[in-house]
N, C-alpha and C positions, 0 to 999 in steps of 0.2 A: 525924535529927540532921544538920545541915548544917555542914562545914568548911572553910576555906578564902575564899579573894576573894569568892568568889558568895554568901556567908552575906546572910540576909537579901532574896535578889532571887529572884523569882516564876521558878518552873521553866519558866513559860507565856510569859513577854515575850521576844522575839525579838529584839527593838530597835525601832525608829522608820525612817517612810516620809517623808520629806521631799520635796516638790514644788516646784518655782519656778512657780507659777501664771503669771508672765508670762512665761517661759520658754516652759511649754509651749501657750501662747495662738501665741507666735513660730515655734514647732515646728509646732504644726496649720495655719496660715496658711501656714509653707512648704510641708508636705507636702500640704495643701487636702481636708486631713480636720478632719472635728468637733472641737472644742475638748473636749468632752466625751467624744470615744472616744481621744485626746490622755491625756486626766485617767487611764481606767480602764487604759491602758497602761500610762502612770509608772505606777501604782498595782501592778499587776500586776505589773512588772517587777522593784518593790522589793521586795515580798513574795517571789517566787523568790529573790532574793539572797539572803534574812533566811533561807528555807529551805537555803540552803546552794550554789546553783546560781551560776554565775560565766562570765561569758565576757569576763572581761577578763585574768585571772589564769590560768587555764584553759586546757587543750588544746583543739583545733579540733574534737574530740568534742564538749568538754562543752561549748562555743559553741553547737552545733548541737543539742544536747539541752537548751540552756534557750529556744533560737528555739522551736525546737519547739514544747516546753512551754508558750510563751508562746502560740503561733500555737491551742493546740488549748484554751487554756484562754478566749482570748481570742475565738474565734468560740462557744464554750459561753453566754459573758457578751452575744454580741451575738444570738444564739439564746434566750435566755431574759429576758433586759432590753430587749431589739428595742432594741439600739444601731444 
């Protein structure tokens, strides 16, 4: 039985990953990496927030523990997708 504001919303949705595809086309050009390794960062990067992780809000800890995160999750992705 479900109570409250959340009635009726899926225990599993997190929220939404929004990208500015030209955005990050501007972003890969200036940093003169892949447009596509570009993408699975935003990508990535949204999905740690959705799971709870913040380095804007956040102590200089948990900054460093969502680089991290990203850093280790993000060469997984370029080791198994040969990004």
């Amino acid at each position: 039985m479900q109570e409250g504001e959340d009635v009726g919303v899926s225990p599993l949705l997190l929220g939404d990953v929004v990208i500015s595809a030209e955005r990050a086309a501007t972003d890969a050009a200036e940093s003169n990496i892949p447009f596509e390794h570009e993408l699975w960062f935003l990508l990535l990067h949204g999905i740690l927030h959705l799971l709870g992780y913040d380095h804007e809000r956040g102590t200089a800890a948990e900054a460093e523990r969502m680089e991290a995160r990203e850093a280790e999750i993000f060469a997984l992705l370029q080791r198994e997708f040969s990004l």
